[in-house]
Biotite code that builds the C-alpha atoms (Angstrom):
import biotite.structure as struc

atoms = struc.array([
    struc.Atom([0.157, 20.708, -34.192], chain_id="A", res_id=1, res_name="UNK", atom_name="CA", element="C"),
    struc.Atom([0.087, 19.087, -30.733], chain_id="A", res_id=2, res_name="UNK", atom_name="CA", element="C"),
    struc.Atom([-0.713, 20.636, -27.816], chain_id="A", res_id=3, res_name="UNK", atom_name="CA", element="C"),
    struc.Atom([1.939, 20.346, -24.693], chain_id="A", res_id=4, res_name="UNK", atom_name="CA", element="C"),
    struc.Atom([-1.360, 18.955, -22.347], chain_id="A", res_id=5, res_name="UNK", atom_name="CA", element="C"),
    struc.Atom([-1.789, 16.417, -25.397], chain_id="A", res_id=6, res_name="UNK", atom_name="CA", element="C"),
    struc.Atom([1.983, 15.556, -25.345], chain_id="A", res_id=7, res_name="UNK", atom_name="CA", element="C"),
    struc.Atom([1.721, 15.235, -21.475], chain_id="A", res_id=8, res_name="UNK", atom_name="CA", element="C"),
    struc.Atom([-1.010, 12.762, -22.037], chain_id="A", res_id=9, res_name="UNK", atom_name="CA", element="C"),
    struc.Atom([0.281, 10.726, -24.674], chain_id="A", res_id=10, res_name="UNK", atom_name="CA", element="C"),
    struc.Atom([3.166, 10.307, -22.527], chain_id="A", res_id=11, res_name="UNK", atom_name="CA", element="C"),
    struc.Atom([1.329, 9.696, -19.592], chain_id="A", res_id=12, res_name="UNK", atom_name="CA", element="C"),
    struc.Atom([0.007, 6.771, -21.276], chain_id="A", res_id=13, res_name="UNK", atom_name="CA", element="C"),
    struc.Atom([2.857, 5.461, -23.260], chain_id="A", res_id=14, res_name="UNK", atom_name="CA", element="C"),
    struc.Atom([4.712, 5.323, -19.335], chain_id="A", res_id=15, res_name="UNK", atom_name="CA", element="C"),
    struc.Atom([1.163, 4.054, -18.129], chain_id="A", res_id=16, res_name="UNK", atom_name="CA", element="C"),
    struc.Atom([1.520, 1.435, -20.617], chain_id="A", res_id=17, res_name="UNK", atom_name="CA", element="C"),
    struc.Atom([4.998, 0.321, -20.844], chain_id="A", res_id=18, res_name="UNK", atom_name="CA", element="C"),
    struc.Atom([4.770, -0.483, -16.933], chain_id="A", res_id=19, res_name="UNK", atom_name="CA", element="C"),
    struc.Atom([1.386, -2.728, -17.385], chain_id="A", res_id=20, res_name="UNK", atom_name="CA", element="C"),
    struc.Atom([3.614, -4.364, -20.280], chain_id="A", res_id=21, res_name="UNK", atom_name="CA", element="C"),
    struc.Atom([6.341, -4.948, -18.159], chain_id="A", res_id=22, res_name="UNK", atom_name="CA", element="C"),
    struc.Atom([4.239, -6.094, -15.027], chain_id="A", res_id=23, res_name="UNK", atom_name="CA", element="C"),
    struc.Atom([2.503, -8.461, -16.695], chain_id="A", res_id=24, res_name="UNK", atom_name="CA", element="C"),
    struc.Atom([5.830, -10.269, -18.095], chain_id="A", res_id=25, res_name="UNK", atom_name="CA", element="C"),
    struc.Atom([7.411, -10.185, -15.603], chain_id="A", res_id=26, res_name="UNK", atom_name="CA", element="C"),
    struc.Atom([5.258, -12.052, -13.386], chain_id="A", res_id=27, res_name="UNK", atom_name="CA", element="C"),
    struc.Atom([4.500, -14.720, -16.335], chain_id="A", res_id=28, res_name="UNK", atom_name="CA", element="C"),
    struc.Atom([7.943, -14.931, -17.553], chain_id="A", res_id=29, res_name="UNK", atom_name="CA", element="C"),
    struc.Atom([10.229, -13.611, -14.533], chain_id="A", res_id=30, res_name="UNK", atom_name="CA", element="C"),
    struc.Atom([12.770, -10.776, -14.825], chain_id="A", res_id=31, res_name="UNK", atom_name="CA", element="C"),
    struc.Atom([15.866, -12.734, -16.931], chain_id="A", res_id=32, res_name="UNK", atom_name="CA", element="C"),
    struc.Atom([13.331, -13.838, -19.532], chain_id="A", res_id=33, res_name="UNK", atom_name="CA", element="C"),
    struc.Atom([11.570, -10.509, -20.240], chain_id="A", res_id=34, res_name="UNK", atom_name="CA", element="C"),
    struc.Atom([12.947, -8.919, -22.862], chain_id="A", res_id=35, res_name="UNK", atom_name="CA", element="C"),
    struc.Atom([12.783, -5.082, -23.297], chain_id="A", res_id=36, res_name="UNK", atom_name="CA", element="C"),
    struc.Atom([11.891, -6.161, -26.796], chain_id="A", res_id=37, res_name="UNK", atom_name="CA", element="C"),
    struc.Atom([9.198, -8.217, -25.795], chain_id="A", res_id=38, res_name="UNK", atom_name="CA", element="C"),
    struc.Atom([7.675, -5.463, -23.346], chain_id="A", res_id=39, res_name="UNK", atom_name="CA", element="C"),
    struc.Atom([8.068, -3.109, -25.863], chain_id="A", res_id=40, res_name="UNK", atom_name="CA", element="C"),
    struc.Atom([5.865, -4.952, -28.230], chain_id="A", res_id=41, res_name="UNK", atom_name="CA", element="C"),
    struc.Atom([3.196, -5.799, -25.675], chain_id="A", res_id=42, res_name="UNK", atom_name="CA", element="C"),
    struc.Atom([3.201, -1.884, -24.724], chain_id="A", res_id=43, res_name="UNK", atom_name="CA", element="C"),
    struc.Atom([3.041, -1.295, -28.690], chain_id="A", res_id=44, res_name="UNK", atom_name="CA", element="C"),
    struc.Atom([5.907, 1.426, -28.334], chain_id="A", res_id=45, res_name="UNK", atom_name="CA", element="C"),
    struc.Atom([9.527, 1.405, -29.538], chain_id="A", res_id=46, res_name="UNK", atom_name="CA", element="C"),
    struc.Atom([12.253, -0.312, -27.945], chain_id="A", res_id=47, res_name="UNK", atom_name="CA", element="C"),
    struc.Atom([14.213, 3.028, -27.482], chain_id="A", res_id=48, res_name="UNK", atom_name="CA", element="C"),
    struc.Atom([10.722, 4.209, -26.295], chain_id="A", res_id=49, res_name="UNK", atom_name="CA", element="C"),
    struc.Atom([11.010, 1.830, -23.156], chain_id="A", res_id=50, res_name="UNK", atom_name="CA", element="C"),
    struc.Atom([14.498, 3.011, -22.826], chain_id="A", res_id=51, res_name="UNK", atom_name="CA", element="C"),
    struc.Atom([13.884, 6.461, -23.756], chain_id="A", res_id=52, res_name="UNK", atom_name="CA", element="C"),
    struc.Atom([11.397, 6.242, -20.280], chain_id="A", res_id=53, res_name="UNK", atom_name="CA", element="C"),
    struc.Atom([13.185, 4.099, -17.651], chain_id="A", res_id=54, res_name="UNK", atom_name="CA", element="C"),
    struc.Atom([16.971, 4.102, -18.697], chain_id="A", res_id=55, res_name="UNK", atom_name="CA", element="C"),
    struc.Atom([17.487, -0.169, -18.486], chain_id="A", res_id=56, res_name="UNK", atom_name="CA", element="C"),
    struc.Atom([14.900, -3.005, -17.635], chain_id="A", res_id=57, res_name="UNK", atom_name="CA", element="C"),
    struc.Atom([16.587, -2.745, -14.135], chain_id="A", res_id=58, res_name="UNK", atom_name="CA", element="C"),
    struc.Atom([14.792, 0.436, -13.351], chain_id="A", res_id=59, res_name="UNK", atom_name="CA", element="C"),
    struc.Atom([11.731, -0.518, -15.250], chain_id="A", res_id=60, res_name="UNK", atom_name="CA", element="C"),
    struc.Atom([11.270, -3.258, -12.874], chain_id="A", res_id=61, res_name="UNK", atom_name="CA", element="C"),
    struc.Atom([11.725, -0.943, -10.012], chain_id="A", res_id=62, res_name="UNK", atom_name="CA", element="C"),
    struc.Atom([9.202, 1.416, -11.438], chain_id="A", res_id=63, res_name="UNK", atom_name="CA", element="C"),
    struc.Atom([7.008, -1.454, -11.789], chain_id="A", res_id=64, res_name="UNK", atom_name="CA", element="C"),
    struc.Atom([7.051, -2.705, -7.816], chain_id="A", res_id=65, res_name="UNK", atom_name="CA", element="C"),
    struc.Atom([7.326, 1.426, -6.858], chain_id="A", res_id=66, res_name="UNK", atom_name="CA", element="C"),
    struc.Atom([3.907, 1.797, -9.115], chain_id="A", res_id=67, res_name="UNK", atom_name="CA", element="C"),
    struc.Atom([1.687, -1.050, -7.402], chain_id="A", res_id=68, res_name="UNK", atom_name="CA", element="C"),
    struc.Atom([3.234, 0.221, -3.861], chain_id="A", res_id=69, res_name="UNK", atom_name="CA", element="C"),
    struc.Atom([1.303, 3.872, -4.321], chain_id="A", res_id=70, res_name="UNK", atom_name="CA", element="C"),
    struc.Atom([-1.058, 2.286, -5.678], chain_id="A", res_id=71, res_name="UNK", atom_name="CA", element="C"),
    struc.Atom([-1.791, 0.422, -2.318], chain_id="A", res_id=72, res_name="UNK", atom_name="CA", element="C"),
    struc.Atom([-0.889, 3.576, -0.235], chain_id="A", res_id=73, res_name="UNK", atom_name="CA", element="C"),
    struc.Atom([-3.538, 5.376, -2.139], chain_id="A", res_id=74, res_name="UNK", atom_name="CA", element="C"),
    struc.Atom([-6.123, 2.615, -1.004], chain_id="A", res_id=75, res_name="UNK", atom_name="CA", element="C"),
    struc.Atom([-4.783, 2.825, 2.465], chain_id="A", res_id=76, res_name="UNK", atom_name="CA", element="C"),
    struc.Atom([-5.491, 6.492, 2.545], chain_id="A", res_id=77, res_name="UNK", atom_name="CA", element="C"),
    struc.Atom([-8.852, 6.356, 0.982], chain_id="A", res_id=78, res_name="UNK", atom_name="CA", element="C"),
    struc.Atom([-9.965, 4.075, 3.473], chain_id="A", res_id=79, res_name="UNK", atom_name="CA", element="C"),
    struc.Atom([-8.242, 6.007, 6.179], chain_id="A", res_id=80, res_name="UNK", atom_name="CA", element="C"),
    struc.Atom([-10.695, 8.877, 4.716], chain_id="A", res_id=81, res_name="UNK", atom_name="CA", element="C"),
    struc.Atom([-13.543, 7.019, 4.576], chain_id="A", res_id=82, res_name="UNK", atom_name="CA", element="C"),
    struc.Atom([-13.084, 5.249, 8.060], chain_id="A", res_id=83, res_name="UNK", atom_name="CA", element="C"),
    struc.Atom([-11.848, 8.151, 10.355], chain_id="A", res_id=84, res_name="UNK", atom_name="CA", element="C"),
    struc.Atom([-11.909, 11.347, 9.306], chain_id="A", res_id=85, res_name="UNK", atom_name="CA", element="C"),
    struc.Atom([-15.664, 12.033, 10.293], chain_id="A", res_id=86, res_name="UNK", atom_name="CA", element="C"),
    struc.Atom([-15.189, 10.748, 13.493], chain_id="A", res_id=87, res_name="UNK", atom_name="CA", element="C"),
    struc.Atom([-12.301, 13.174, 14.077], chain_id="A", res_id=88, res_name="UNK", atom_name="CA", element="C"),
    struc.Atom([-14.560, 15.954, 12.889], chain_id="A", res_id=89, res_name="UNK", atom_name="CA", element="C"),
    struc.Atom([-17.847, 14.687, 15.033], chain_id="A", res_id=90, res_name="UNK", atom_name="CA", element="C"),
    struc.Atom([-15.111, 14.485, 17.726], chain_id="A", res_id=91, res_name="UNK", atom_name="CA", element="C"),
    struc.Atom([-17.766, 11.661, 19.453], chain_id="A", res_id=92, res_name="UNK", atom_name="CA", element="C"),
    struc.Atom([-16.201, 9.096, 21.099], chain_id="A", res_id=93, res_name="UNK", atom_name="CA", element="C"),
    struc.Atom([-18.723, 6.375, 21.328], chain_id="A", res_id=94, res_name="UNK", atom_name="CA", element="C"),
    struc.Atom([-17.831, 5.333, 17.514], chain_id="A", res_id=95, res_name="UNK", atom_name="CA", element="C"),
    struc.Atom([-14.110, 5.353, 18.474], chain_id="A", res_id=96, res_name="UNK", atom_name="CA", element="C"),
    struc.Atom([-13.530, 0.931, 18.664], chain_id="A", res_id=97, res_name="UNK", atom_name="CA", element="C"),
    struc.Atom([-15.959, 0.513, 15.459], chain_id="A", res_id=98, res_name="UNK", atom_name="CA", element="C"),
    struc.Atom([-14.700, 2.951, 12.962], chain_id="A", res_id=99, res_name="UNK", atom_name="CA", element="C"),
    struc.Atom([-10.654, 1.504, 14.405], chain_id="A", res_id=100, res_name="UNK", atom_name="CA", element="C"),
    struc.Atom([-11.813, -2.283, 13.843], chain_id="A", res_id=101, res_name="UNK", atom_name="CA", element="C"),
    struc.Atom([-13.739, -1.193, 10.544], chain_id="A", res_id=102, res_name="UNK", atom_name="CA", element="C"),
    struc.Atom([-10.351, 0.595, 9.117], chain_id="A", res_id=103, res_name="UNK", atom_name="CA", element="C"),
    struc.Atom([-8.459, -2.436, 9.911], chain_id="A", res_id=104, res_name="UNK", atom_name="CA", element="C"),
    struc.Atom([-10.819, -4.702, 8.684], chain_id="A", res_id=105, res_name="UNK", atom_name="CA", element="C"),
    struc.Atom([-11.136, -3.348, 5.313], chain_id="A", res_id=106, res_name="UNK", atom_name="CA", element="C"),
    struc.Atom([-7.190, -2.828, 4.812], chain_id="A", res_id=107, res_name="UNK", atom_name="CA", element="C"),
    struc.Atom([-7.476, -6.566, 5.569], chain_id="A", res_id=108, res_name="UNK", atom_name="CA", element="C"),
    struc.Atom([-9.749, -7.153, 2.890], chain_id="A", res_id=109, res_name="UNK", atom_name="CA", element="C"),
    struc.Atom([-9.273, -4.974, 0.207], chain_id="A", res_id=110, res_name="UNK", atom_name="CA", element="C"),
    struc.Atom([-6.041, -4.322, 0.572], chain_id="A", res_id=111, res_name="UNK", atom_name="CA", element="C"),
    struc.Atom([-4.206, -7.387, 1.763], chain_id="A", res_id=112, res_name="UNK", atom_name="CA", element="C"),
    struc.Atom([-6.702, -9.504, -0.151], chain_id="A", res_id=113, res_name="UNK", atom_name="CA", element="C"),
    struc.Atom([-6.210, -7.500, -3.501], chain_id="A", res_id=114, res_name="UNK", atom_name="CA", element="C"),
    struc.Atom([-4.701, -8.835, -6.824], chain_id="A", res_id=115, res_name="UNK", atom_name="CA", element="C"),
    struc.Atom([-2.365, -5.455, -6.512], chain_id="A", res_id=116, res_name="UNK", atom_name="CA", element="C"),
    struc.Atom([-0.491, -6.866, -2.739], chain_id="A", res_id=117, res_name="UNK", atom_name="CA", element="C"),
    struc.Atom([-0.496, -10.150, -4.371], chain_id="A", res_id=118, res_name="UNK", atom_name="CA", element="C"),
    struc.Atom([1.579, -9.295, -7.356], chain_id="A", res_id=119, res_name="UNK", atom_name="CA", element="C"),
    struc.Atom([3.852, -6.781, -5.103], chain_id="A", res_id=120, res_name="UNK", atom_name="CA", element="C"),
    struc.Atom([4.561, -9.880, -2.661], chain_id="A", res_id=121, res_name="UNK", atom_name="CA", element="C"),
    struc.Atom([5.664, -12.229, -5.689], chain_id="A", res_id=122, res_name="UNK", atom_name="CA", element="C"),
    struc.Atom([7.573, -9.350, -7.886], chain_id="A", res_id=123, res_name="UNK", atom_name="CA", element="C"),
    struc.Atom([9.560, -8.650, -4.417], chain_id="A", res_id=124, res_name="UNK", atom_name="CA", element="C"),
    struc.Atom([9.855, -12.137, -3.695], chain_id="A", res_id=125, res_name="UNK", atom_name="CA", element="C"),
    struc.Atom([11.122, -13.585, -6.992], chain_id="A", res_id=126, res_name="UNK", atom_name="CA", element="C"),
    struc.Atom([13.434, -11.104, -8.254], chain_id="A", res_id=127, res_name="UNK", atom_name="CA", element="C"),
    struc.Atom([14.827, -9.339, -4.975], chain_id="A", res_id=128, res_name="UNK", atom_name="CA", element="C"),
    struc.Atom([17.905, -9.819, -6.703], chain_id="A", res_id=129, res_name="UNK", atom_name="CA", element="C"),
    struc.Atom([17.221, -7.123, -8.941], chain_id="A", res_id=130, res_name="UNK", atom_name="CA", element="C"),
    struc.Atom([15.859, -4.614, -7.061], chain_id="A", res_id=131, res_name="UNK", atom_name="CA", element="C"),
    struc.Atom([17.556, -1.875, -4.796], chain_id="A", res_id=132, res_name="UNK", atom_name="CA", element="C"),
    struc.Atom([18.496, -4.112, -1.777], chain_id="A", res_id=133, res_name="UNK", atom_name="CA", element="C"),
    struc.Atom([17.181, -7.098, -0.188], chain_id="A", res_id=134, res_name="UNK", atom_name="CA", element="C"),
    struc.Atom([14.068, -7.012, 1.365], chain_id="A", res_id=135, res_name="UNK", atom_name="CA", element="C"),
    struc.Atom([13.251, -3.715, -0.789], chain_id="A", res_id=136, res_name="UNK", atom_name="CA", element="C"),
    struc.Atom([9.736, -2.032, 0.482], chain_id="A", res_id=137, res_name="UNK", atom_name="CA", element="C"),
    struc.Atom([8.273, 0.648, -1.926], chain_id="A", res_id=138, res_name="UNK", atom_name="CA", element="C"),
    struc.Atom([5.879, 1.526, 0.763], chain_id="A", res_id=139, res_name="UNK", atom_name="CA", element="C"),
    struc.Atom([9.049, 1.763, 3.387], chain_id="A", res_id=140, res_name="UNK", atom_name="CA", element="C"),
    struc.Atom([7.335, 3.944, 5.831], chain_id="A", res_id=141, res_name="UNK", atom_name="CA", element="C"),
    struc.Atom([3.828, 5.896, 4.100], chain_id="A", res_id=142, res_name="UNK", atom_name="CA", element="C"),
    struc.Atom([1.448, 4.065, 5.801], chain_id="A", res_id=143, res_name="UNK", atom_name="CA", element="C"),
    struc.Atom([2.571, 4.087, 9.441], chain_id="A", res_id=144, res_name="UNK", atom_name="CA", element="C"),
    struc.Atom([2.714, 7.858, 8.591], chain_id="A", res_id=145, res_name="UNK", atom_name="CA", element="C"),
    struc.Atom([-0.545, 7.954, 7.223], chain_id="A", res_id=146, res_name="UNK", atom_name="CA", element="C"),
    struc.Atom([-2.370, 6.608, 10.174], chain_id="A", res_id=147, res_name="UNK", atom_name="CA", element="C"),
    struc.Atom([-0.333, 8.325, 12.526], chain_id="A", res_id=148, res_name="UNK", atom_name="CA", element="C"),
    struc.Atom([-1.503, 11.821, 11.034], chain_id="A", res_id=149, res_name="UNK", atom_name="CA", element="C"),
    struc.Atom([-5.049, 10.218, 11.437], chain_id="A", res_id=150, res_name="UNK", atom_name="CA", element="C"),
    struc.Atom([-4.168, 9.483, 15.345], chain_id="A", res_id=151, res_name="UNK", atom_name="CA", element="C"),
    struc.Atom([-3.292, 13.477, 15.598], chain_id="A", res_id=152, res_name="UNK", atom_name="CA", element="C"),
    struc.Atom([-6.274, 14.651, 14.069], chain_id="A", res_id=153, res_name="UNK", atom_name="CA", element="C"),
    struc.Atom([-7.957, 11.871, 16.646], chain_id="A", res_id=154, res_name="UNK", atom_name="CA", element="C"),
    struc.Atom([-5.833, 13.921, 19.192], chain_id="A", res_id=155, res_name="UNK", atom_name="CA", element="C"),
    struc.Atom([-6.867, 17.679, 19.022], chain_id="A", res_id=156, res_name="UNK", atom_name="CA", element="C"),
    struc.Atom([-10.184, 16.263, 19.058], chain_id="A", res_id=157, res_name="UNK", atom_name="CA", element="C"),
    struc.Atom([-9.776, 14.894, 21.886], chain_id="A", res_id=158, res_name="UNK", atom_name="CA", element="C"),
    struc.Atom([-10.513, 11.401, 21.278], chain_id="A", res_id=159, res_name="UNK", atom_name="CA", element="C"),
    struc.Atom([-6.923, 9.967, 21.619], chain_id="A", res_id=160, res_name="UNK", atom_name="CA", element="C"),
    struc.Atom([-3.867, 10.715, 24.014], chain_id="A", res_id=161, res_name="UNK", atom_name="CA", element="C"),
    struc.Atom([-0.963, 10.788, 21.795], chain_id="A", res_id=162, res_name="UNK", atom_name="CA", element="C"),
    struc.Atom([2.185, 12.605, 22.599], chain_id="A", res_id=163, res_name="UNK", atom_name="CA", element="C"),
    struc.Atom([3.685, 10.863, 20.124], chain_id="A", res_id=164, res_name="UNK", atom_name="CA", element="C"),
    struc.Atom([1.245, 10.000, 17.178], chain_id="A", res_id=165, res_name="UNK", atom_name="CA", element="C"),
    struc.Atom([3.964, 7.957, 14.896], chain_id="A", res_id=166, res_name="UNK", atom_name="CA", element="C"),
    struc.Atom([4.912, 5.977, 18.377], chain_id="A", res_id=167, res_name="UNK", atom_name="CA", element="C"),
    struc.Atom([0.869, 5.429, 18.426], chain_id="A", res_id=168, res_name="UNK", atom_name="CA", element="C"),
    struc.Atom([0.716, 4.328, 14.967], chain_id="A", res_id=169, res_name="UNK", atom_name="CA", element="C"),
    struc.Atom([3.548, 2.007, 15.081], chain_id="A", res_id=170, res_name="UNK", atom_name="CA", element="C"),
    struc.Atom([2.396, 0.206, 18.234], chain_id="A", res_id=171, res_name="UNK", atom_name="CA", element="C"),
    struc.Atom([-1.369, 0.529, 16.826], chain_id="A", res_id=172, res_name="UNK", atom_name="CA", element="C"),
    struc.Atom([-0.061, -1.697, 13.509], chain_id="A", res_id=173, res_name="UNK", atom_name="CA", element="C"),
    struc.Atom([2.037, -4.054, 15.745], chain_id="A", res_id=174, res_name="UNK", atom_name="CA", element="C"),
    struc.Atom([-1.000, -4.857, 17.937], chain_id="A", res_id=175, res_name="UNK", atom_name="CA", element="C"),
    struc.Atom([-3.401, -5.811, 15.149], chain_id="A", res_id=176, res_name="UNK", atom_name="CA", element="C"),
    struc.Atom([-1.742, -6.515, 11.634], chain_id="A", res_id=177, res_name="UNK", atom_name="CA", element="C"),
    struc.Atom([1.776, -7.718, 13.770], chain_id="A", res_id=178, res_name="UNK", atom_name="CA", element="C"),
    struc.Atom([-0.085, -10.079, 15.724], chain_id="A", res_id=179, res_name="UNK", atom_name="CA", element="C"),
    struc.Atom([-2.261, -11.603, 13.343], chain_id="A", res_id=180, res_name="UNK", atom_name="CA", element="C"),
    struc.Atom([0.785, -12.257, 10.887], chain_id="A", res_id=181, res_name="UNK", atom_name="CA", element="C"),
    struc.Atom([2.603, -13.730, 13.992], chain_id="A", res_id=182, res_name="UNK", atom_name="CA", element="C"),
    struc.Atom([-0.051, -15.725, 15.253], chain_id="A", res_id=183, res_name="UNK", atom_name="CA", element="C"),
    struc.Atom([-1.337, -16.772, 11.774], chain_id="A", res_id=184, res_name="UNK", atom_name="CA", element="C"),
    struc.Atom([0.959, -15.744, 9.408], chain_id="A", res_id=185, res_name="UNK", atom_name="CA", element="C"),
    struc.Atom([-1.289, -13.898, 7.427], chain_id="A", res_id=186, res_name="UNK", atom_name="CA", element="C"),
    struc.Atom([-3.293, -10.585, 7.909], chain_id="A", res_id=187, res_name="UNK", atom_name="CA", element="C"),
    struc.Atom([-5.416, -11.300, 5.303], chain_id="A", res_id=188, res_name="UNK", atom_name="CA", element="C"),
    struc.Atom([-9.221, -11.544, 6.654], chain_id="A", res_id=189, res_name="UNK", atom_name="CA", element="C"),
    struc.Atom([-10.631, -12.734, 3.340], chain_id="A", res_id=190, res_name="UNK", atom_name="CA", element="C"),
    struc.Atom([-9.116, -15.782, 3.717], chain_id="A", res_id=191, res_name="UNK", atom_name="CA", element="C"),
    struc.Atom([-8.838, -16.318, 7.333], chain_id="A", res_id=192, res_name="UNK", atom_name="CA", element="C"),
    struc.Atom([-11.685, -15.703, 9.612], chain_id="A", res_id=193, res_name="UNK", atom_name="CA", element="C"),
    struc.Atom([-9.649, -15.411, 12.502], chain_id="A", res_id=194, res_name="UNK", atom_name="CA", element="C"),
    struc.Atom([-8.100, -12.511, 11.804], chain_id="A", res_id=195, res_name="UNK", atom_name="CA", element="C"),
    struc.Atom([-11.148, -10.287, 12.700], chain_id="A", res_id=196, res_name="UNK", atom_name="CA", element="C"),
    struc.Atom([-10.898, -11.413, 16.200], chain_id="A", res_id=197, res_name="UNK", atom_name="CA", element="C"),
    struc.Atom([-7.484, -10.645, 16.704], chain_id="A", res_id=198, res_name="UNK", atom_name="CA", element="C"),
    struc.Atom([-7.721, -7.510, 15.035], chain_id="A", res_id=199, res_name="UNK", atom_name="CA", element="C"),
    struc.Atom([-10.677, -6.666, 17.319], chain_id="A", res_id=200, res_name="UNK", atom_name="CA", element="C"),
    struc.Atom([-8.344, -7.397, 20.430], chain_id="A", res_id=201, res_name="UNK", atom_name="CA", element="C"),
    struc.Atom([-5.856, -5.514, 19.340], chain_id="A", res_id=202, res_name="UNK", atom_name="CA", element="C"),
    struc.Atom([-7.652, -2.447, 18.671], chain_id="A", res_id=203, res_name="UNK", atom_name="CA", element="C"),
    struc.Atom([-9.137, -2.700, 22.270], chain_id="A", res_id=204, res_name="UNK", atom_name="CA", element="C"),
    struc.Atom([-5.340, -3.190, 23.761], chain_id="A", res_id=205, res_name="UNK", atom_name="CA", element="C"),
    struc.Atom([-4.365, -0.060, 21.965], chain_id="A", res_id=206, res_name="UNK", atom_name="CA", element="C"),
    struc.Atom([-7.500, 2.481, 23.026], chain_id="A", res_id=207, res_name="UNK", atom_name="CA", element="C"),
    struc.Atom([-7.005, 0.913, 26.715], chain_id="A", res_id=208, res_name="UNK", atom_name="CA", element="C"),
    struc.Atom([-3.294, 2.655, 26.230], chain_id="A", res_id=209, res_name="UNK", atom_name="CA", element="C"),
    struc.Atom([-4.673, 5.816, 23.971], chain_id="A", res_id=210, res_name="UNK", atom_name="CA", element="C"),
    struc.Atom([-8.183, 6.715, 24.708], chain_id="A", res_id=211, res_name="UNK", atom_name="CA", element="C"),
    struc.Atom([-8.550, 10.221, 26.139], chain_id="A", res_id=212, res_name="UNK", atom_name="CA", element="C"),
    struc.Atom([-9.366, 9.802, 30.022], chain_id="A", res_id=213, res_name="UNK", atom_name="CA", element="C"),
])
């Protein structure tokens, strides 16, 4: 008889699936032409299955542009770890501009150059018509949030002044992702080179606002 952990799992990856199903027709076929059907089949689960899971194909896409979104804030806060937090813990300030213009750098890379922003850019672009509202952002406000609990922890030890670390974060995002999509229209440093430089400027405007005197 199955265990509830191996029910959990099989479930897990019957949701896991149905998703990658309906991501991958969606994108080749666009939203009217994917059938549940036809996700169903490429998932290799039952139509009521698919329905069973996400109620309509409505909410499937949804779950579909709400899945690669985490997915990105998860890389945004892995690189946030990997960039910052041992500087906040060292709580040395000479490191301060590098480990900024690093973080930035590889969100610019990685991130904004990934296959995973890519498809989240065309899914919200083509078929904003079926999703919550227009202009719909699964990441809303996670990341600005992220880095500004980073810019606290940079605070207390006492490498930023930050009364207001979400104020911080806001303005730090404006002055280096903001102005390279303004200026370039892209933030993306894999395929512009120019975007290092302004990201570089912008992270030396903000710690000429934020550094700790």
């Amino acid at each position: 008889m199955p265990t509830t952990k191996t029910l959990r799992e099989g479930s897990a990856l019957k949701r896991a699936a149905i998703l990658q199903a309906a991501r991958e027709l969606f994108l080749t076929d666009g939203f009217d032409r994917s059938s549940v059907d036809a996700i169903a089949a490429r998932a290799e689960v039952s139509k009521r299955t698919v329905y069973d899971y996400f109620g309509d194909k409505q909410t499937l896409l949804q779950a579909v542009v709400d899945a690669i979104g985490q997915s990105l804030i998860t890389t945004i806060r892995r690189t946030l770890d990997e960039t910052l937090v041992e500087l906040a813990e060292d709580a040395e300030d000479g490191g301060l501009e590098d480990a900024l213009v690093a973080f930035c750098l590889r969100i610019a890379t990685d991130m904004l150059g990934s296959a995973e922003y890519t498809t989240l850019q065309r899914l919200v672009r083509a078929e904003s018509g079926h999703l919550p509202h227009q202009g719909y952002n699964t990441m809303a406000d996670t990341p600005d949030e992220a880095i500004a609990e980073r810019f606290a922890a940079l605070g207390e030890a006492g490498l930023l002044d930050v009364p207001d670390p979400r104020l911080a974060a806001d303005q730090f995002i404006a002055l280096t992702f903001g102005v390279a999509l303004d200026r370039l229209g892209s933030a993306n440093a894999a395929e512009d080179s120019r975007v290092r430089t302004l990201i570089v400027e912008g992270v030396r405007t903000f710690l000429r606002a934020y550094r700790s005197r």
